[in-house]
C-alpha positions in Angstrom: 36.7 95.5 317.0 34.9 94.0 314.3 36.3 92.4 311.2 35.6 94.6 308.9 36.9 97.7 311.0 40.2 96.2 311.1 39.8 95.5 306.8 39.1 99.2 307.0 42.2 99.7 309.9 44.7 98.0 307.4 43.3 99.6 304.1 43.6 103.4 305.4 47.3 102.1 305.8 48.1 100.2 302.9 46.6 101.9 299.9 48.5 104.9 300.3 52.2 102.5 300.8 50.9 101.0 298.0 49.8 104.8 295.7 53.2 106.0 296.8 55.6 103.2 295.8 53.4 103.3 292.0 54.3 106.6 292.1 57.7 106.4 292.4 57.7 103.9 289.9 55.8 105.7 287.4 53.0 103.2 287.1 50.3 106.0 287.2 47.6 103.5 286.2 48.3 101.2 289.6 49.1 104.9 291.6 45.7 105.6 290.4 43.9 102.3 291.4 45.1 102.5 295.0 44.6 106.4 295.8 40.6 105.9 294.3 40.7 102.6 296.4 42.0 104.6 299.6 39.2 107.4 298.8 36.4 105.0 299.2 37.4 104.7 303.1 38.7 108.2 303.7 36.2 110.4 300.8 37.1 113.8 302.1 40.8 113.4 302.9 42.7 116.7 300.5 46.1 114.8 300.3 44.4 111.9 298.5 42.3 113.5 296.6 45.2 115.7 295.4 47.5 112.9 294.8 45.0 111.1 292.5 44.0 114.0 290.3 47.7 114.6 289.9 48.8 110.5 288.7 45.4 111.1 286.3 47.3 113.9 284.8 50.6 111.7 284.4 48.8 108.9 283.4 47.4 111.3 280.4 50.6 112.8 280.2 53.1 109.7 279.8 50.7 106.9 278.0 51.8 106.4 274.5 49.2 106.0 271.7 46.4 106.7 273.6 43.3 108.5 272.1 42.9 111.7 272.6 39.2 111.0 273.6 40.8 108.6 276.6 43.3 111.4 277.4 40.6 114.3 277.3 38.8 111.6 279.8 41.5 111.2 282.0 42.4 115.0 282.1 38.7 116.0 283.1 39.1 113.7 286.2 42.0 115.4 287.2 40.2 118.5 287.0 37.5 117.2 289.1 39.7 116.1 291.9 41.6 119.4 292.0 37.9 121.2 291.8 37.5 119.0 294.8 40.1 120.0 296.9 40.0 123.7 296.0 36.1 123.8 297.1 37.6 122.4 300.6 37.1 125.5 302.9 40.2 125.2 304.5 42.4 124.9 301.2 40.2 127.3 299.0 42.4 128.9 296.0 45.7 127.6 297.6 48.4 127.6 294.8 49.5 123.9 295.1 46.5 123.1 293.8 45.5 125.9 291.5 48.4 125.3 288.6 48.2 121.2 288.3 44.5 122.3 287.9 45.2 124.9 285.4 47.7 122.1 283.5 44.6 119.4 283.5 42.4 122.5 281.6 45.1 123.2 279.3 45.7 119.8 278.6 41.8 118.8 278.4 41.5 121.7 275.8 43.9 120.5 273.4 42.4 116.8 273.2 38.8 118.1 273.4 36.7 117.8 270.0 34.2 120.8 271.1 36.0 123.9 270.0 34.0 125.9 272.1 34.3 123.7 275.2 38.3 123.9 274.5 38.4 127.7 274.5 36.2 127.7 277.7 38.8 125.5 279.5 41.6 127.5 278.2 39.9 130.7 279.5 39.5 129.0 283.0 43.1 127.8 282.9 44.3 131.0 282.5 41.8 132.4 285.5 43.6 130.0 287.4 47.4 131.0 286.6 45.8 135.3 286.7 44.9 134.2 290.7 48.1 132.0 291.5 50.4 135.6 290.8 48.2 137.9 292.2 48.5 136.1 296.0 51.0 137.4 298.1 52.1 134.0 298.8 52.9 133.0 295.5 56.1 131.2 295.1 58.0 131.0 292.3 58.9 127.2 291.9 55.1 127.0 290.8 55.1 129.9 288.5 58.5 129.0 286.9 57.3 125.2 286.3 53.9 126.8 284.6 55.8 129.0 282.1 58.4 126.0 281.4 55.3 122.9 280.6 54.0 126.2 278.5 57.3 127.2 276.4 58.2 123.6 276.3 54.7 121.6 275.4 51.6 123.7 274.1 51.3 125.5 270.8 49.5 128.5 272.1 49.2 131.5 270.9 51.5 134.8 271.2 48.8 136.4 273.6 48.4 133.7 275.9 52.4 132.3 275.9 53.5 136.7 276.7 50.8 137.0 279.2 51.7 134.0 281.5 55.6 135.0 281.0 54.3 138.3 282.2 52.7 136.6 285.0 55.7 134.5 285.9 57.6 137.8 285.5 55.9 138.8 288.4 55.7 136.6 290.8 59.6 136.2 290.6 60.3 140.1 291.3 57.6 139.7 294.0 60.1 136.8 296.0 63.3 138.3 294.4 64.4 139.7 298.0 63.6 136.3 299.8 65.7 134.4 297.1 68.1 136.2 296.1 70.8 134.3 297.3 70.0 130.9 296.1 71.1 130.2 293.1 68.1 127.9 291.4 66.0 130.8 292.1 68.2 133.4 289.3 68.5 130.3 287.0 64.4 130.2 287.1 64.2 133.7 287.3 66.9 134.6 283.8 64.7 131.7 282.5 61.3 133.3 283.3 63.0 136.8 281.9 64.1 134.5 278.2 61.1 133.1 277.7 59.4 136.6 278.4 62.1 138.0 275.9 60.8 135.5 273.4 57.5 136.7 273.8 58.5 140.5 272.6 58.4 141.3 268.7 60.4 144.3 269.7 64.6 144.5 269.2 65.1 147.2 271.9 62.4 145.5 274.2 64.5 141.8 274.2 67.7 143.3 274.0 66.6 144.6 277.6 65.0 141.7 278.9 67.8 139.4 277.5 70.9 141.2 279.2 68.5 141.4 282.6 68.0 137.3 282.2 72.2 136.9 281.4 72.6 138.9 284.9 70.7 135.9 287.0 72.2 133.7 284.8 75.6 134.7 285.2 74.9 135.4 289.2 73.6 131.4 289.1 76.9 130.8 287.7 78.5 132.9 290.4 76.7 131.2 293.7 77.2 127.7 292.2 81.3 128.2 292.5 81.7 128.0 288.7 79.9 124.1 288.3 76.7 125.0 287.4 76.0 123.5 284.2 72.7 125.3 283.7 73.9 128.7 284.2 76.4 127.8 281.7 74.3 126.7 279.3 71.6 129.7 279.7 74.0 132.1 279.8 75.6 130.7 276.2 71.6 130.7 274.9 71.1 135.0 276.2 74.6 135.8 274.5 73.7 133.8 271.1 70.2 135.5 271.1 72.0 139.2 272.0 74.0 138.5 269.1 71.3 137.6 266.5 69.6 140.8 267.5 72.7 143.0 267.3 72.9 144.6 263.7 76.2 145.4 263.9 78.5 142.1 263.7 81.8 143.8 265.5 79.3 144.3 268.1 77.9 140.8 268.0 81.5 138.6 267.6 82.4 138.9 271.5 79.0 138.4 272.5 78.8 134.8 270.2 82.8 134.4 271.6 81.6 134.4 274.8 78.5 132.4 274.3 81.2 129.6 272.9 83.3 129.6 276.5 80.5 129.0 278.1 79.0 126.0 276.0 82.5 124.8 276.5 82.9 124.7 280.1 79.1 123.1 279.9 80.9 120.1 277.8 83.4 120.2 280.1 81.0 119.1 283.0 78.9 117.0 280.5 80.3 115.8 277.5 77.0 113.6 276.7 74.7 116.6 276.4 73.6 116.8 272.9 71.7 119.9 273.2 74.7 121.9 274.4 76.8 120.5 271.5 74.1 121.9 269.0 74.5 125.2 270.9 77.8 125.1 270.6 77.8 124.2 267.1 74.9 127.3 265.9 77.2 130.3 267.8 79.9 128.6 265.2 77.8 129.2 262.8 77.0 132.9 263.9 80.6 133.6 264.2 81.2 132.4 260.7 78.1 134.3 259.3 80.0 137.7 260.7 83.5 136.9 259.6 85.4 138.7 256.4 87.8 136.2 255.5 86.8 133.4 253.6 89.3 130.7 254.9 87.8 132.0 258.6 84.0 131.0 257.7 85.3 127.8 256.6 87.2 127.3 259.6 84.5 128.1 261.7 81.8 125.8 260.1 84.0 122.9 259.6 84.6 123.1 263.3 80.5 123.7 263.6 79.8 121.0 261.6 81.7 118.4 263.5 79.4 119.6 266.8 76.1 119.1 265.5 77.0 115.9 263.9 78.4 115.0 267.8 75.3 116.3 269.0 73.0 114.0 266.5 74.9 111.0 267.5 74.3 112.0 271.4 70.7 112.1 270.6 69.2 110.8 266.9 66.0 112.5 268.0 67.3 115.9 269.0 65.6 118.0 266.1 67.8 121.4 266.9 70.8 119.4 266.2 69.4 118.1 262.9 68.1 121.7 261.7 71.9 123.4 263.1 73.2 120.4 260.7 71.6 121.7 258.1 72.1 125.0 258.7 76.1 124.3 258.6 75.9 122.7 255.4 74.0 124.9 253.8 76.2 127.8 254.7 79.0 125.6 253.7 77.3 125.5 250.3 77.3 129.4 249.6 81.3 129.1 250.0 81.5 126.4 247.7 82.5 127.4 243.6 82.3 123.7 242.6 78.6 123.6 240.9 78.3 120.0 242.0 79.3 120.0 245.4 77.4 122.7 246.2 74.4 121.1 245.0 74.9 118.2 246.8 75.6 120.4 250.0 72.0 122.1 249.8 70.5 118.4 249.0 72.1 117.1 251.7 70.7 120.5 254.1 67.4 120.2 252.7 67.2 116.6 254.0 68.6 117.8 257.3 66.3 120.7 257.6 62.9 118.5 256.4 63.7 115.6 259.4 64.5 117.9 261.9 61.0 119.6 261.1 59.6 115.7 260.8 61.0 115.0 264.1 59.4 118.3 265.7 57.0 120.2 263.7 57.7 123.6 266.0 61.4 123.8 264.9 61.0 127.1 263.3 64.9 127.3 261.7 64.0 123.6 260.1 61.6 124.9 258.2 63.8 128.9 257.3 66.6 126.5 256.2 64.8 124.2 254.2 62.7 127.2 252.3 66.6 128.4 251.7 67.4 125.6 250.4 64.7 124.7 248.3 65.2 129.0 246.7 68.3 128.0 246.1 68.0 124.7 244.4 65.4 126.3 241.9 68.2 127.7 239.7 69.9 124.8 238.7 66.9 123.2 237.9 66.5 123.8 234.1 62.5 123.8 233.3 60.5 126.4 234.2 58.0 123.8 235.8 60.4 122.5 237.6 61.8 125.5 239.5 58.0 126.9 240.3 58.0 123.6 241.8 61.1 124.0 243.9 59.8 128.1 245.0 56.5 126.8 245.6 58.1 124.1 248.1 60.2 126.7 249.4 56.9 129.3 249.6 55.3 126.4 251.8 58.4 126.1 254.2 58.6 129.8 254.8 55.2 129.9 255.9 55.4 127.3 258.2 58.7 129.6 259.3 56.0 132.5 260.0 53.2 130.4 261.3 53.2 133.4 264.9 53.3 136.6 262.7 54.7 138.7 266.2 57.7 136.4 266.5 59.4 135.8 263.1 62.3 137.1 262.4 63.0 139.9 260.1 64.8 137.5 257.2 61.9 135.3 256.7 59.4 137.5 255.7 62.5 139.1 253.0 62.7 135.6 251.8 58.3 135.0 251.4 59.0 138.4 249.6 61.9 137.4 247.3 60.5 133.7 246.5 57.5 135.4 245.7 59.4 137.7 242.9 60.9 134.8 241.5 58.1 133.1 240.7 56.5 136.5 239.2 59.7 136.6 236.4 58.8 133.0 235.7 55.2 133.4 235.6 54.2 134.3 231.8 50.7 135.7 232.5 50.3 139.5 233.4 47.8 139.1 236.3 49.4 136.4 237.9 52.6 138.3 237.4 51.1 141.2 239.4 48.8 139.3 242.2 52.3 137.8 243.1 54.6 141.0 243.4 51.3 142.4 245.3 51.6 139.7 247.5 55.7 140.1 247.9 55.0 143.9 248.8 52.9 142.5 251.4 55.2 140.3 253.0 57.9 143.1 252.7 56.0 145.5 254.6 55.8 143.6 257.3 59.7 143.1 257.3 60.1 146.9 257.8 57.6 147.0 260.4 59.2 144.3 262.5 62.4 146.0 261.6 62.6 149.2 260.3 66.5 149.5 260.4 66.7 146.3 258.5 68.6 147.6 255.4 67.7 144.2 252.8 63.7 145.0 253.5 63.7 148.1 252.1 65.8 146.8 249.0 63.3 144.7 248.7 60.6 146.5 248.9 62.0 148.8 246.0 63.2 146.1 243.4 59.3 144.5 244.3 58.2 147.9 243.3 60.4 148.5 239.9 58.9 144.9 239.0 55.0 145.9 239.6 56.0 149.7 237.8 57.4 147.0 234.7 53.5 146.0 234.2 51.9 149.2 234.8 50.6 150.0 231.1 49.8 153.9 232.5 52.8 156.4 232.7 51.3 158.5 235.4 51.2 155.4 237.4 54.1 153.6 236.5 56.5 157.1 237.2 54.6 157.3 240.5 55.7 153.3 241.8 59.3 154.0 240.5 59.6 157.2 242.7 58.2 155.2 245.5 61.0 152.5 244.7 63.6 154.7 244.3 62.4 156.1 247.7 62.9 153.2 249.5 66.1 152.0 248.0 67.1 155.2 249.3 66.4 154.8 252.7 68.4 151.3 252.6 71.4 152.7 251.6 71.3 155.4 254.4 71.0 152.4 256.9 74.2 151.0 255.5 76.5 152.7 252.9 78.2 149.7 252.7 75.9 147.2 251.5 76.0 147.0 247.6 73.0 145.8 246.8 71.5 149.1 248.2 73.8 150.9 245.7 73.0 149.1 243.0 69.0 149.4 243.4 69.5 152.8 243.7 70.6 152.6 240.1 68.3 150.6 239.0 65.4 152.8 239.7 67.5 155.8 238.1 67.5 153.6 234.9 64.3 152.7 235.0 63.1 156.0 235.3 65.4 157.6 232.6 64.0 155.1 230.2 60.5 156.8 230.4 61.7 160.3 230.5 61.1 162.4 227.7 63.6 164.7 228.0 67.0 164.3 226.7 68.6 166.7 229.8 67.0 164.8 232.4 67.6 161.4 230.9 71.2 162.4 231.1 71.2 163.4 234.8 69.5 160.3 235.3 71.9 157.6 233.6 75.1 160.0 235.0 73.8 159.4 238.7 73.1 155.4 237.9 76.3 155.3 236.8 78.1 157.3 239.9 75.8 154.7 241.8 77.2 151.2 239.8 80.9 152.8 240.7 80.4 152.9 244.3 78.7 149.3 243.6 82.0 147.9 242.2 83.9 149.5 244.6 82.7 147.8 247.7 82.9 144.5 246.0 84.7 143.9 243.0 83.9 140.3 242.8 79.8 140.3 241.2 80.4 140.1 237.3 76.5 141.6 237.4 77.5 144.9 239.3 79.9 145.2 236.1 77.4 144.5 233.8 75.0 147.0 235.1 77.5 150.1 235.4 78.6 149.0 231.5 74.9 148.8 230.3 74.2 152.3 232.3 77.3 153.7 230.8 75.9 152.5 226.8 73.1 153.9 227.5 74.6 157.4 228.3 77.0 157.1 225.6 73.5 156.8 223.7 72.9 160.1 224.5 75.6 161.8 224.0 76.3 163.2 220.3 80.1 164.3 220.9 82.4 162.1 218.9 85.1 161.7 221.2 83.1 162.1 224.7 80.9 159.0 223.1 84.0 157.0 221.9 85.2 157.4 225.5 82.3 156.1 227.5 81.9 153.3 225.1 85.5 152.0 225.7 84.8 152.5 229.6 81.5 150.3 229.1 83.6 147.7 227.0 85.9 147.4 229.8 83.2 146.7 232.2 81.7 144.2 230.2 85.1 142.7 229.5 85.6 142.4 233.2 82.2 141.1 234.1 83.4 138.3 231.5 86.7 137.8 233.7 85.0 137.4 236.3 82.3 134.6 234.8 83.3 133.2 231.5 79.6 131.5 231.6 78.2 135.1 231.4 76.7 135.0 227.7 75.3 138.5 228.1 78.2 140.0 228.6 80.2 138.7 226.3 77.6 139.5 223.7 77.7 143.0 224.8 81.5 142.8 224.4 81.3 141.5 221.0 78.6 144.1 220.0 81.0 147.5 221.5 84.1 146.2 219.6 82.2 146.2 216.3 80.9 149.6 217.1 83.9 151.1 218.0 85.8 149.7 215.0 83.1 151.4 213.3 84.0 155.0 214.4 87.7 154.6 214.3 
């Protein structure tokens, strides 16, 4: 034998020891140097031509600061080598090579500067993932490690992110009987059925997937003998997210309860896992949200507080634990009657909220909390200038909150809609005034669309239409928006008698209507039902100093009307009360106590 026959001899040996131990390593660059160096002896051989597209995505992968025009490079060869193998008659559409190819186009699209060369790689991609679920050998390893590099790396959109969940969906139900008593397969199966859940802008739709997906997870649990710390953790992740979408909160507490034993076992097993401490920490905070007694909430997010700061510690650059850090505080804040600490507590979430979106521009909450915040902060600033400043910060967060219309939750489109309103009452000029309250009625509408038994977005959506009636200069028109208003304050306080604010819209809209009524009769009937409506107001919570403002002002103005003596006498020295408590209740209230001031004279007057 020749010479160079034996160089050949040793190098079909060697390159491959060599590929493999780079590999192992991690040194894709080297991996890739010996596998290209083994393919100019053996061209045509699948395994290395497999094994080198796969370390050139890697290498793409795990390089720090390279250009995106190297990694786009980088990605297309991996593509090619896949293409490669795939074209191989003996290996033509086989699944082990069709996803890394489809993860090479996906990756390739998002570095390439041709947007119409991106969108054509996308749409091949997802050709690719369509064929791996429709063989009848599909198996769902592959599937579940496509839909977790999806939920976990690319920004794509709704469409795309449901339809390869559906596809992973699938392909699990398709194996279900092979695997169905091996416990990784129902952890990647209830995580295939979350991230499908996620996927679904409809309440009744998740809450279906969701308790499916806590079934595998809690059956992972149950194969594992109790130790498996991602069953654990997943089942405490379907319980929080039941709970969220659960309007009633006695409902909801046993579901977060439970959510809480199971991120506590999962400490138990791994006290350094940051992530589960953040869990642990946000079902707190859940728990707290739903609870009556004061002293409870602050038992609860003290408690919270100390797990997300454990969490940040584990891990500096876990952004969920910096955003559930800021959540705490903030909702620390809204318990807080000391002015100044509770401005420092929403400073203090605002900086939480703005690093955890810094550190990972996709946490959605970061951004909710921080356009919280930033509402919030706007009232104690004193200027005009300076709180449009504030709304309009807080405008920008909240739209960063709703950048996949399909998947934002109900309360961030309320808040768009209210920050919105509060910059109209600032705002001096009429058009501006109305072009914002138009664009609040907007956001509100799609509120009640996402959730039509959300009780706040149809509050909303009347006070935004008693503001927009305030600048209608016609009477016909104006009439027409406050019957709409009253309409849908309405239908929030048949969703839940018991929330106030519904009550107290309700009377509202009757004022506002009496006050461009003609007729004395009607005006009456009007102010008498506002009135009946500010009582049940107070009732339900006897703590707002404005609810006792309102039902004193309503009960002036009916006392306005009335030309009886002693019946007039008598509703005036009801409305003083009201204003005297509201007074009580905040000594700052300069309105009221004007109002006070202004009823005593009067009914010293008619004595």
């Amino acid at each position: 034998m020749k010479i160079e026959d034996l160089r050949n001899v040793a190098g079909i040996y060697l390159f491959p020891c060599h590929a493999r131990l780079a590999m192992e390593e991690g040194n894709w660059e080297e991996a890739c140097f010996f596998w290209q160096k083994y393919l100019a002896v053996a061209p045509d051989n699948a395994v290395s031509l497999y094994y080198l597209g796969w370390c050139l995505l890697q290498q793409g992968k795990s390089t720090k600061d390279i250009l995106p025009a190297d990694q786009y490079r980088l990605f297309i060869e991996a593509c090619y080598y896949f293409e490669h193998v795939l074209a191989m008659p003996d290996l033509q559409g086989h699944k082990h090579f069709q996803w890394p190819l489809s993860e090479a186009r996906f990756r390739a699209s998002f570095c390439c500067a041709d947007p119409q060369k991106a969108k054509r790689l996308r749409r091949k991609a997802m050709e690719s993932l369509a064929d791996i679920a429709t063989r009848e050998n599909a198996h769902f390893p592959e599937m579940a490690a496509i839909v977790f590099w999806f939920n976990l790396e690319f920004q794509l959109g709704y469409r795309q992110r449901r339809f390869v969940a559906r596809l992973a969906l699938l392909t699990c139900r398709a194996v279900k009987d092979k695997y169905n008593t091996e416990s990784s397969f129902f952890d990647t199966y209830g995580n295939v059925l979350t991230f499908y859940a996620r996927c679904s802008s409809s309440h009744a739709e998740r809450k279906k997937i969701l308790l499916l997906a806590l079934e595998n997870f809690e059956c992972n649990i149950q194969y594992s003998e109790g130790d498996s710390f991602s069953g654990l953790i997943n089942s405490g992740y379907c319980l929080t997210e039941l709970a969220q979408i659960e309007p009633d909160d006695v409902k909801a507490g046993p579901s977060l309860q439970r959510a809480l034993d199971y991120y506590t076992q999962a400490i138990a097993l791994n006290p350094t896992a940051s992530n589960v401490w953040s869990s642990a920490g946000f079902s707190l905070i859940e728990i707290a949200r739903r609870q009556e007694s004061t002293a409870a909430k602050r038992k609860s997010l003290y408690d919270a507080r100390k797990k997300c700061e454990t969490a940040v510690e584990l891990d500096p650059k876990n952004s969920v634990a910096w955003s559930n850090t800021g959540l705490v505080l903030r909702a620390l804040a809204l318990l807080e009657n000391d002015t100044a600490l509770q401005f420092k507590l929403l400073n203090d979430a605002l900086e939480k909220s703005m690093y955890a979106a810094e550190l990972d521009p996709t946490t959605i909450t970061a951004y909710a909390n921080a356009g919280y915040c930033l509402q919030q902060l706007a009232f104690y600033e004193k200027s005009d200038s300076e709180k449009c400043k504030r709304l309009y910060e807080a405008l920008k967060n909240f739209s960063n909150a709703s950048i996949e219309p399909q998947l934002v939750d109900t309360t961030i489109w309320i808040s768009l809609a209210e920050t919105l309103m509060f910059l109209s009452d600032i705002e001096h000029e009429l058009a501006s005034k109305h072009e914002l309250l138009c664009k609040a009625v907007k956001n509100i509408k799609r509120a009640v669309k996402n959730d039509k038994e959300c009780s706040s977005a149809w509050s909303t959506w009347g006070v935004t239409l008693i503001g927009l009636s305030k600048l209608e200069p016609d009477n016909a028109a104006k009439e027409k928006l406050l019957r709409d208003a009253l309409e849908k304050c309405e239908q929030a306080k048949s969703i839940d008698p018991a929330e106030p604010a519904a009550w107290s819209n309700v009377g509202a809209t009757l004022v506002e209507l009496s006050r461009m009524t003609p007729d004395v009769e009607t005006k009456r009937e009007l102010l008498q039902s506002a009135v009946e409506k500010y009582e049940r107001v107070v009732q339900l919570d006897s703590t707002r100093s404005h609810s006792f403002s309102l039902l004193g002002s309503a009960l002036k103005d009916l006392a306005g009307l009335t030309t009886d003596g002693v019946a007039k006498g008598g509703l005036l020295r009801d409305a003083l009360k009201k204003f005297a408590r509201a007074v009580e209740l905040d000594p700052t209230d300069d309105w009221a106590r004007e109002r006070v001031e202004n009823l005593q004279s009067e009914l010293a007057k008619m004595a």
